[in-house]
Biopython code that builds the backbone (N, CA, C, O; Angstrom):
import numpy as np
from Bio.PDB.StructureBuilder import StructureBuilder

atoms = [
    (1, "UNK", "N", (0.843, -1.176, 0.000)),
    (1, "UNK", "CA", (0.000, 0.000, 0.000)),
    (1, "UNK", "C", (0.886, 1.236, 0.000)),
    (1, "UNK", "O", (1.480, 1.551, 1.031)),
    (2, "UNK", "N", (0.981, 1.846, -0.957)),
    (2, "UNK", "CA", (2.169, 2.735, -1.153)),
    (2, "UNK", "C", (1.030, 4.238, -1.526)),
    (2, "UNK", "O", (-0.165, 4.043, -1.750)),
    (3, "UNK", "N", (1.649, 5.695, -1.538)),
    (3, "UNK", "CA", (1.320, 6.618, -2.220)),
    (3, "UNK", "C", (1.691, 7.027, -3.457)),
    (3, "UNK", "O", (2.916, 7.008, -3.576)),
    (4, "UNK", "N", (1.094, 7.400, -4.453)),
    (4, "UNK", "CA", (1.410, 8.019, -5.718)),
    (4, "UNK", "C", (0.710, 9.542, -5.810)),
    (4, "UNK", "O", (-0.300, 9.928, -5.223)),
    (5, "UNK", "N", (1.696, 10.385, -6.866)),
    (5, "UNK", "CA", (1.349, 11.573, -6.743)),
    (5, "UNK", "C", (0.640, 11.202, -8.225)),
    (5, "UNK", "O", (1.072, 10.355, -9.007)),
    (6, "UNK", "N", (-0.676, 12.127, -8.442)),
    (6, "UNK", "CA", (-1.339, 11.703, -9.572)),
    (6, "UNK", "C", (-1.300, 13.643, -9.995)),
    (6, "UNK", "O", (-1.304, 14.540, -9.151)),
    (7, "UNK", "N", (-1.261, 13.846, -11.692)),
    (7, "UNK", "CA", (-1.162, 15.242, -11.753)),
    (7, "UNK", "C", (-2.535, 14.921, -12.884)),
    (7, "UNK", "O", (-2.840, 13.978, -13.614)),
    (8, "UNK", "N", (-3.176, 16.367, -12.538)),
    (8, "UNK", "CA", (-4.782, 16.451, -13.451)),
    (8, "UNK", "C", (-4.630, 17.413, -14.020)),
    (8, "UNK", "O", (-3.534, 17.964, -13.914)),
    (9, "UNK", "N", (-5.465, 17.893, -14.694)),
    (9, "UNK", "CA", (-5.470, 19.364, -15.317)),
    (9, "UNK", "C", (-5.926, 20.359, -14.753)),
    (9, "UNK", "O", (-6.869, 20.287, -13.964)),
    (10, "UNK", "N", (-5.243, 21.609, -15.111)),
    (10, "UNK", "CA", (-5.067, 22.449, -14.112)),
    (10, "UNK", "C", (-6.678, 23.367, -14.126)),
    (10, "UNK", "O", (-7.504, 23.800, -14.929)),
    (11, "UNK", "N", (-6.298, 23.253, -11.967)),
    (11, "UNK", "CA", (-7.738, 23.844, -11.641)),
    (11, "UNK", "C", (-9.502, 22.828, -11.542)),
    (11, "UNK", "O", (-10.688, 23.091, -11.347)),
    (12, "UNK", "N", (-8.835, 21.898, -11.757)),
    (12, "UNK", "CA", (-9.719, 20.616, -12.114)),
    (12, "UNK", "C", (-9.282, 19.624, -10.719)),
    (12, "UNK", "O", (-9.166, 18.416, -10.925)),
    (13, "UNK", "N", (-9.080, 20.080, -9.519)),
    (13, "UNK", "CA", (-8.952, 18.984, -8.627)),
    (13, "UNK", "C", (-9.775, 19.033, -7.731)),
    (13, "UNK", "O", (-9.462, 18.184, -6.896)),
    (14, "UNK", "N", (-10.784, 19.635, -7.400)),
    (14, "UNK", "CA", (-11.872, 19.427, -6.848)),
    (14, "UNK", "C", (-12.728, 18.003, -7.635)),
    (14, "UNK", "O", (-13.197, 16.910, -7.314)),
    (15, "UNK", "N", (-12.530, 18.979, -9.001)),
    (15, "UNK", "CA", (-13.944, 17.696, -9.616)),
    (15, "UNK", "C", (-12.873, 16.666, -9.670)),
    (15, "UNK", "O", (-13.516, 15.761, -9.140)),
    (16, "UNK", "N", (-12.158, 16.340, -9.825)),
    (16, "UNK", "CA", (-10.991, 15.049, -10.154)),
    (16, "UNK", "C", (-11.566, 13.978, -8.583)),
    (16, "UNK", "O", (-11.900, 12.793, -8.590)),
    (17, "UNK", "N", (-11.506, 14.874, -7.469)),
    (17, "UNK", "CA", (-11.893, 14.003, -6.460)),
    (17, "UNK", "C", (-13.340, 13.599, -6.070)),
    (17, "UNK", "O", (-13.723, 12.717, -5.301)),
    (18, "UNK", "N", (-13.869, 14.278, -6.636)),
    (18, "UNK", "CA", (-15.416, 13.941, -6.464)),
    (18, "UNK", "C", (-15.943, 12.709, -7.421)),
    (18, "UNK", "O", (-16.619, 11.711, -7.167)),
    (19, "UNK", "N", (-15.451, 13.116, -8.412)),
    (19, "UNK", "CA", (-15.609, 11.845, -9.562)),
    (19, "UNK", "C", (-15.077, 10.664, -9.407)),
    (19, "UNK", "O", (-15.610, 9.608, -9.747)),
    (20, "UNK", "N", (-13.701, 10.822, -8.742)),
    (20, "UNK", "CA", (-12.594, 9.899, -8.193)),
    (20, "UNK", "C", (-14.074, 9.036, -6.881)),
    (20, "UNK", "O", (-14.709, 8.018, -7.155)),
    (21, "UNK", "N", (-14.160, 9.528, -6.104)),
    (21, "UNK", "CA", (-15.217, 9.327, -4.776)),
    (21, "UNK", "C", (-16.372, 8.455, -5.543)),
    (21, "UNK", "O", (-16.827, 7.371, -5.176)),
    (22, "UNK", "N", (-16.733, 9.227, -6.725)),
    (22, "UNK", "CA", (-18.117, 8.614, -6.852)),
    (22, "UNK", "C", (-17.741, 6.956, -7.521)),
    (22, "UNK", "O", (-18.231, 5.903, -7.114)),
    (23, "UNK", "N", (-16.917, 7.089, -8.443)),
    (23, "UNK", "CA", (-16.739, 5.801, -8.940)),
    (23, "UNK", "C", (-15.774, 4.758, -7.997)),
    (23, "UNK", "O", (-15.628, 3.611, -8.420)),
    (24, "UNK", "N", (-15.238, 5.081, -6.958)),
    (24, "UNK", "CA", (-14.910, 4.251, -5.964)),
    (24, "UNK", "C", (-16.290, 3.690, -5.404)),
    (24, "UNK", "O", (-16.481, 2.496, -5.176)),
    (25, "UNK", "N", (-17.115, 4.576, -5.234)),
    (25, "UNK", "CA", (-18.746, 3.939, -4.438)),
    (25, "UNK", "C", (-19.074, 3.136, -5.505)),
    (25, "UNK", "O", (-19.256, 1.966, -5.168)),
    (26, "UNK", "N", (-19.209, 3.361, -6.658)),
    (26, "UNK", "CA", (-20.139, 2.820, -7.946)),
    (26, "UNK", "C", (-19.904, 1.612, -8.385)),
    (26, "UNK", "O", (-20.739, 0.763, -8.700)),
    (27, "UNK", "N", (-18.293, 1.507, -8.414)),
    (27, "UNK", "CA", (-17.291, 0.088, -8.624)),
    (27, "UNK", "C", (-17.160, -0.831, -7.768)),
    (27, "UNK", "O", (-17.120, -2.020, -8.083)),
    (28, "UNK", "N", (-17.008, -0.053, -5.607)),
    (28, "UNK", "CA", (-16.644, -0.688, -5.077)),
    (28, "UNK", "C", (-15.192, -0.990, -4.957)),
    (28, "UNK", "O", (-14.694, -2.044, -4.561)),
    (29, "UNK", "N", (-14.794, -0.283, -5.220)),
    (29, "UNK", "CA", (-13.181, -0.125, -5.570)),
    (29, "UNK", "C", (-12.583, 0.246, -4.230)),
    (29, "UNK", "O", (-11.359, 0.336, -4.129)),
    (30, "UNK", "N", (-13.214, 0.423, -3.409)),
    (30, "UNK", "CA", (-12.549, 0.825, -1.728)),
    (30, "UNK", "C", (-11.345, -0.214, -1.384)),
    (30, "UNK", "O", (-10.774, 0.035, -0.323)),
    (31, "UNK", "N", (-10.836, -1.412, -2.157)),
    (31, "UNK", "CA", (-9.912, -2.271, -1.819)),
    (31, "UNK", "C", (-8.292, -2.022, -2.831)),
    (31, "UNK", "O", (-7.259, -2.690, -2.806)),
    (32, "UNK", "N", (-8.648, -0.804, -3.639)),
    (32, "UNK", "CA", (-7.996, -0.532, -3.937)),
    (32, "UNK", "C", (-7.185, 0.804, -3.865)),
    (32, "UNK", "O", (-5.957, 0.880, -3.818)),
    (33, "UNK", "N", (-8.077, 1.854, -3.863)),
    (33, "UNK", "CA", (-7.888, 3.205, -3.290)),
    (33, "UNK", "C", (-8.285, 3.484, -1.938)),
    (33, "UNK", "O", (-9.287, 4.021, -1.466)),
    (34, "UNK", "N", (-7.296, 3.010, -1.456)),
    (34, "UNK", "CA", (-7.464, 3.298, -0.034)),
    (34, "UNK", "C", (-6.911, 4.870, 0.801)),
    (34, "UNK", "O", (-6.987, 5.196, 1.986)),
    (35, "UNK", "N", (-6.443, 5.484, -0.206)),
    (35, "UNK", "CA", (-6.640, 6.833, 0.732)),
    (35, "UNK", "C", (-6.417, 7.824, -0.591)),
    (35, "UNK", "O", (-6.018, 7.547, -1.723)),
    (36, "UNK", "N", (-6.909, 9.323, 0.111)),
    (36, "UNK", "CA", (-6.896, 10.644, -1.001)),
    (36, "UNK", "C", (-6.405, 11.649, -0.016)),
    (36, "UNK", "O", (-6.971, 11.696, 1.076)),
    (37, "UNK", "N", (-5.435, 12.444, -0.270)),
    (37, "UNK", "CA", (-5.051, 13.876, 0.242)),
    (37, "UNK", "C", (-4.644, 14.679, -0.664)),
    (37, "UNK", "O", (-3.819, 14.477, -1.555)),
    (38, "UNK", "N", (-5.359, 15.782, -0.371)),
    (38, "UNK", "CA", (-5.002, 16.564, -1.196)),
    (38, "UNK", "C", (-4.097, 17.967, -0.207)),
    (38, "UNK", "O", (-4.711, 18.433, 0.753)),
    (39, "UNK", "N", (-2.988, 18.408, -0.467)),
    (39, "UNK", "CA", (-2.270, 19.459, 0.295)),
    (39, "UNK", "C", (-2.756, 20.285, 0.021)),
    (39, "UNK", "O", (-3.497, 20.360, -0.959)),
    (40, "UNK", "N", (-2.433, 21.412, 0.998)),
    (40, "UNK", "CA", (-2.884, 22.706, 1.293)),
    (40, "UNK", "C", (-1.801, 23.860, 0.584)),
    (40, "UNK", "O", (-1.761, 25.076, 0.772)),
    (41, "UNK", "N", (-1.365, 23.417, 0.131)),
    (41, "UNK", "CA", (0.281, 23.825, -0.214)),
    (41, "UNK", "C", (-0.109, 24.104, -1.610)),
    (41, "UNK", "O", (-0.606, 23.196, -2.277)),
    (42, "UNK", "N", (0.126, 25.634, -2.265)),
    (42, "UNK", "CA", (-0.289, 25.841, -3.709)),
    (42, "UNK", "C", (0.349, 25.475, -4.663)),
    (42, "UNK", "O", (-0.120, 25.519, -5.801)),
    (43, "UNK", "N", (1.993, 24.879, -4.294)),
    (43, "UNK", "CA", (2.427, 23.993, -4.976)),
    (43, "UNK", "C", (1.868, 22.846, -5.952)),
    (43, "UNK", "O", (2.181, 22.467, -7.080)),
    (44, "UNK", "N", (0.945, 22.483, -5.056)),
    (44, "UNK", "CA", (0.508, 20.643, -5.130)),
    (44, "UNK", "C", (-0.923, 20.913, -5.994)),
    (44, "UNK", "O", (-1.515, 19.955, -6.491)),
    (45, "UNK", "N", (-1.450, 22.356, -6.139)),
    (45, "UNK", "CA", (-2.650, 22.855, -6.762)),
    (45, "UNK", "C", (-3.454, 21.920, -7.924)),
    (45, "UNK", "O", (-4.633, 22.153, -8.189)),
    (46, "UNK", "N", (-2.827, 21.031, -8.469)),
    (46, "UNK", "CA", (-3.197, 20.692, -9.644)),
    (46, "UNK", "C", (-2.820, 19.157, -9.474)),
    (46, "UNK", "O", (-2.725, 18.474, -10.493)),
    (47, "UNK", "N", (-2.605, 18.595, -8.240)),
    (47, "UNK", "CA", (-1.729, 17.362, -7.670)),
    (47, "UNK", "C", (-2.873, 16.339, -6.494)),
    (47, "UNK", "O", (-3.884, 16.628, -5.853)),
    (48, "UNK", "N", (-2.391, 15.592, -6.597)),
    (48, "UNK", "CA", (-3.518, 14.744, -5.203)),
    (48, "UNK", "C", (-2.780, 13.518, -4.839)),
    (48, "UNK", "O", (-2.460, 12.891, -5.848)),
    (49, "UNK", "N", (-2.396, 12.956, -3.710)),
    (49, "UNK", "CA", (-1.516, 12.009, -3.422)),
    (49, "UNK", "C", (-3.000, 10.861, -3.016)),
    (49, "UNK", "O", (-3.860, 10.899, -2.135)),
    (50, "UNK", "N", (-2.721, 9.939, -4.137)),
    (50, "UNK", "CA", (-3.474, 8.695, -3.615)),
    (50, "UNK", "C", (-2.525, 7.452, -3.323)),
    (50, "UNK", "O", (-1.415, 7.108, -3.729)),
    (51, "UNK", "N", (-3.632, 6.839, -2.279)),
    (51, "UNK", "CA", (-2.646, 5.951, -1.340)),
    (51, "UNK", "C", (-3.165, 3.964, -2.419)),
    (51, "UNK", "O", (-4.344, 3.624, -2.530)),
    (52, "UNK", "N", (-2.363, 3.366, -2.808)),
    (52, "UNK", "CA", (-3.355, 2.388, -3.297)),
    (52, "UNK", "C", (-2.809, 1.255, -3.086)),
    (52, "UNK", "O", (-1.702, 1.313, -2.549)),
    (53, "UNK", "N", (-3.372, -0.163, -3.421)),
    (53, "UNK", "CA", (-3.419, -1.141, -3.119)),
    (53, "UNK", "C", (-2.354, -1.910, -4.064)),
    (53, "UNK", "O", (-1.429, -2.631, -3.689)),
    (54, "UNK", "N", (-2.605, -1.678, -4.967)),
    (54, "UNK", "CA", (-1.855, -1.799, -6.308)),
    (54, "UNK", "C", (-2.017, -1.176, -7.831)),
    (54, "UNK", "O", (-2.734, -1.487, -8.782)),
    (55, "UNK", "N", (-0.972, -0.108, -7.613)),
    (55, "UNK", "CA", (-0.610, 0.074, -9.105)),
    (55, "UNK", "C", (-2.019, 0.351, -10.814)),
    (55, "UNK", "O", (-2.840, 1.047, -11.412)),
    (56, "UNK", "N", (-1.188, -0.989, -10.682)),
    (56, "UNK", "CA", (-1.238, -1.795, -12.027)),
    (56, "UNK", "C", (-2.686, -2.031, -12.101)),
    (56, "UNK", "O", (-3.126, -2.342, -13.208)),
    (57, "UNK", "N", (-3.630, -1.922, -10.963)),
    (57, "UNK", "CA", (-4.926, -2.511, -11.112)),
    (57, "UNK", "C", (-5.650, -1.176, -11.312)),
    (57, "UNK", "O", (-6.569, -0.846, -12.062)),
    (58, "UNK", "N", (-4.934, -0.520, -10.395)),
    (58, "UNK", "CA", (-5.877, 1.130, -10.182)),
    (58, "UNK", "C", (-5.532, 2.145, -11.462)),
    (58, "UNK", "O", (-6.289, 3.103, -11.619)),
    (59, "UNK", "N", (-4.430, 1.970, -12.367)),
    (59, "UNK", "CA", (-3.938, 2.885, -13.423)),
    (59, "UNK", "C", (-5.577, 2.976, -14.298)),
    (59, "UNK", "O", (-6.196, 4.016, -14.522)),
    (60, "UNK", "N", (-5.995, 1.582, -14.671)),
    (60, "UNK", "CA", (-7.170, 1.909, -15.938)),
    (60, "UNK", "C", (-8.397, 2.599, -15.104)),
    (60, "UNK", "O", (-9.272, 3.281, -15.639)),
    (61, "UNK", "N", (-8.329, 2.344, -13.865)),
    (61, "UNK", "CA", (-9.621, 2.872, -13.498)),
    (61, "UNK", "C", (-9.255, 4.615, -13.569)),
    (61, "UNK", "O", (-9.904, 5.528, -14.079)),
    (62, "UNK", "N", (-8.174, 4.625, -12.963)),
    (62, "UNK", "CA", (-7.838, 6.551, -12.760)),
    (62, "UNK", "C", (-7.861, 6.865, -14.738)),
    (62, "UNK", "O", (-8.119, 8.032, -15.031)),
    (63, "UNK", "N", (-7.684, 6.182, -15.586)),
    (63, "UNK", "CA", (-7.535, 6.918, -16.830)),
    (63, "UNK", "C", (-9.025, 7.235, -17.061)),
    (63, "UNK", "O", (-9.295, 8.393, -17.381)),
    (64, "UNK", "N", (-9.836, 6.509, -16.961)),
    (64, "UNK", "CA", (-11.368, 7.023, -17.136)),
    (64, "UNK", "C", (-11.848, 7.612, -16.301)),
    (64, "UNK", "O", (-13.078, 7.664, -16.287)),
    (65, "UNK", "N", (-11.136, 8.251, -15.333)),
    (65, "UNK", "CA", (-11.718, 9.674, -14.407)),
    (65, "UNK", "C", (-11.593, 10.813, -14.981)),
    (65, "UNK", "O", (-10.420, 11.060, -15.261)),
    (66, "UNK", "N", (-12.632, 11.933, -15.387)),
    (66, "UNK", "CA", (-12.177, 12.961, -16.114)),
    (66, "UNK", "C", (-11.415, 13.878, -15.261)),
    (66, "UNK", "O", (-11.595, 14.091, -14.062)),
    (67, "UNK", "N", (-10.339, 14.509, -16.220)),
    (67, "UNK", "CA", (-9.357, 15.600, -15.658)),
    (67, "UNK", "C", (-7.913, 15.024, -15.138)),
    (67, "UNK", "O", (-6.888, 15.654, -14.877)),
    (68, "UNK", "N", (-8.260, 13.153, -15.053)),
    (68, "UNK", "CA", (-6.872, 12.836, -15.198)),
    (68, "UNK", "C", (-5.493, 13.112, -15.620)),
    (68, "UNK", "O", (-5.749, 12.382, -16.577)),
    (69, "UNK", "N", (-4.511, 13.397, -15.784)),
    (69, "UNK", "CA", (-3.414, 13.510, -16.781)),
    (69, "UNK", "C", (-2.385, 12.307, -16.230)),
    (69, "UNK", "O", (-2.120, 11.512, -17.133)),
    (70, "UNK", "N", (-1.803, 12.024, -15.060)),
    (70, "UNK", "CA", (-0.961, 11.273, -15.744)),
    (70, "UNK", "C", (-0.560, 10.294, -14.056)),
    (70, "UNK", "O", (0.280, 11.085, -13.626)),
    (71, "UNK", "N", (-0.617, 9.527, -13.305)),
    (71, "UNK", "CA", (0.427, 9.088, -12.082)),
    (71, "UNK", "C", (1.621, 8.665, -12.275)),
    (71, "UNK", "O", (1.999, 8.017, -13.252)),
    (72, "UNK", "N", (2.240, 8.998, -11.391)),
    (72, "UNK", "CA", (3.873, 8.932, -11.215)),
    (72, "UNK", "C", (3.961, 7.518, -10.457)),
    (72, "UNK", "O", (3.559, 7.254, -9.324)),
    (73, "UNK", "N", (4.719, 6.515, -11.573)),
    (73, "UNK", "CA", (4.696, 5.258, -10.919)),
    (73, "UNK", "C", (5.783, 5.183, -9.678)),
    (73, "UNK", "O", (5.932, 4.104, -9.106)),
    (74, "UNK", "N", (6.576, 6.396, -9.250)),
    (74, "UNK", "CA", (7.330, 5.568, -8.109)),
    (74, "UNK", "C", (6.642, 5.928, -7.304)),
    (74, "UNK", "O", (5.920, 6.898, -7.536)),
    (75, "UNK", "N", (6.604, 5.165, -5.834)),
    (75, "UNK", "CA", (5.971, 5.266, -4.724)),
    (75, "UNK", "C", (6.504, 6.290, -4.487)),
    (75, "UNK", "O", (7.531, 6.631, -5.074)),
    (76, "UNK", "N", (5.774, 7.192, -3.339)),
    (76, "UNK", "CA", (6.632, 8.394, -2.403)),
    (76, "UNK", "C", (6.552, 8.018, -1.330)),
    (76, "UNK", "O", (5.447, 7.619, -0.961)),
    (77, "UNK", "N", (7.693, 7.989, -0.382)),
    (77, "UNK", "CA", (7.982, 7.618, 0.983)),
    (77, "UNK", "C", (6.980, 8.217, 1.732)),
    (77, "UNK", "O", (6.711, 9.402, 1.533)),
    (78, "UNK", "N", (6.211, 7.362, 2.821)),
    (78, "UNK", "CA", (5.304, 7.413, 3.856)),
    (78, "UNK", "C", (5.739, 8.838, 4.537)),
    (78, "UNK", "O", (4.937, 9.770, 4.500)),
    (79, "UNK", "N", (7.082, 9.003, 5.190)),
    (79, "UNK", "CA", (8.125, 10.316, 5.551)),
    (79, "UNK", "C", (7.709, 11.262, 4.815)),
    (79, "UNK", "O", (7.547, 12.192, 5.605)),
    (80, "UNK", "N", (7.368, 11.694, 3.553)),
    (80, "UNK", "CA", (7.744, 12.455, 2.481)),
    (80, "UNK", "C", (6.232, 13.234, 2.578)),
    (80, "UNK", "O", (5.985, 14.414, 2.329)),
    (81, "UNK", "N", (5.245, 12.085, 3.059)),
    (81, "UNK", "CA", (3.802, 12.751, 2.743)),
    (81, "UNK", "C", (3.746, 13.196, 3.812)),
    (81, "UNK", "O", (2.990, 14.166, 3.849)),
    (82, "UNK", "N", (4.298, 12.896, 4.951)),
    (82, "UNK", "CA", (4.157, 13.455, 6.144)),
    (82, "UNK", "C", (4.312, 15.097, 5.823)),
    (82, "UNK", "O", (3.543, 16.048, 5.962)),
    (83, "UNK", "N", (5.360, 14.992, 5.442)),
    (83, "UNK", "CA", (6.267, 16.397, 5.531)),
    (83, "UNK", "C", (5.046, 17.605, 4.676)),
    (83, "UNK", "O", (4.663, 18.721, 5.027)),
    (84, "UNK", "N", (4.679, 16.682, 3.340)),
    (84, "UNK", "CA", (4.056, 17.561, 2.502)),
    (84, "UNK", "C", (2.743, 18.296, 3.135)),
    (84, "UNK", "O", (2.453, 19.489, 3.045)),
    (85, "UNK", "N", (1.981, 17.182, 3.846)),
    (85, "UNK", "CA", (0.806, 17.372, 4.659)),
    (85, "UNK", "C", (0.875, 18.028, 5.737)),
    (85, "UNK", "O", (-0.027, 18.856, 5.866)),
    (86, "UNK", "N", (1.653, 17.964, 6.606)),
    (86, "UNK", "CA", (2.378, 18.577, 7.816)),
    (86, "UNK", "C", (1.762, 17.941, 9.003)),
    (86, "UNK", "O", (1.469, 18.598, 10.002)),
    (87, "UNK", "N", (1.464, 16.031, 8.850)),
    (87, "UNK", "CA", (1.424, 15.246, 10.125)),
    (87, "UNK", "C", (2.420, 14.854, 10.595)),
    (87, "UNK", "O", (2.396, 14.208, 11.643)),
]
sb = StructureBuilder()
sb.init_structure("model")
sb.init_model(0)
sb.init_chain("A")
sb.init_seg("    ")
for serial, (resi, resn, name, xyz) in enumerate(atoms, 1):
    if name == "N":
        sb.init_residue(resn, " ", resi, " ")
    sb.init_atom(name, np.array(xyz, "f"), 0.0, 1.0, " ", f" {name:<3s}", serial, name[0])
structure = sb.get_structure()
């Protein structure tokens, strides 16, 4: 269960997570996306760190979310999100 930083199009991350939310309920997909943060940090504006189960299973579902653009396949250290989030 690792984090990935996922990047959408810009100004589009509100709806990215709502849509993201609804088709986790719709699919049942809660065994795979197991967490969403989004930072407070205007850096990350256009960014959302999801936490997932695996990869490879969750890539086709995130491509048919609108406003997608692209996840970054390396994990980011558990440490790293801390820092970004500020837990």
């Amino acid at each position: 269960m690792n984090w990935y930083l996922v990047n959408l199009k810009p100004g589009k991350r509100e709806l990215f997570v709502k849509y993201l939310n609804q088709a986790i309920q719709k699919n049942q997909l809660e065994d795979i996306f197991l967490g969403i943060l989004t930072p407070a940090d205007s850096i990350y504006k256009d960014m959302v760190f999801l936490q997932l189960k695996d990869l490879k299973t969750a890539r086709p579902h995130l491509q048919l979310i609108e406003h997608f653009q692209k996840i970054e396949p390396r994990p980011i250290p558990p440490e790293q999100i801390s820092k970004i989030v500020g837990v």
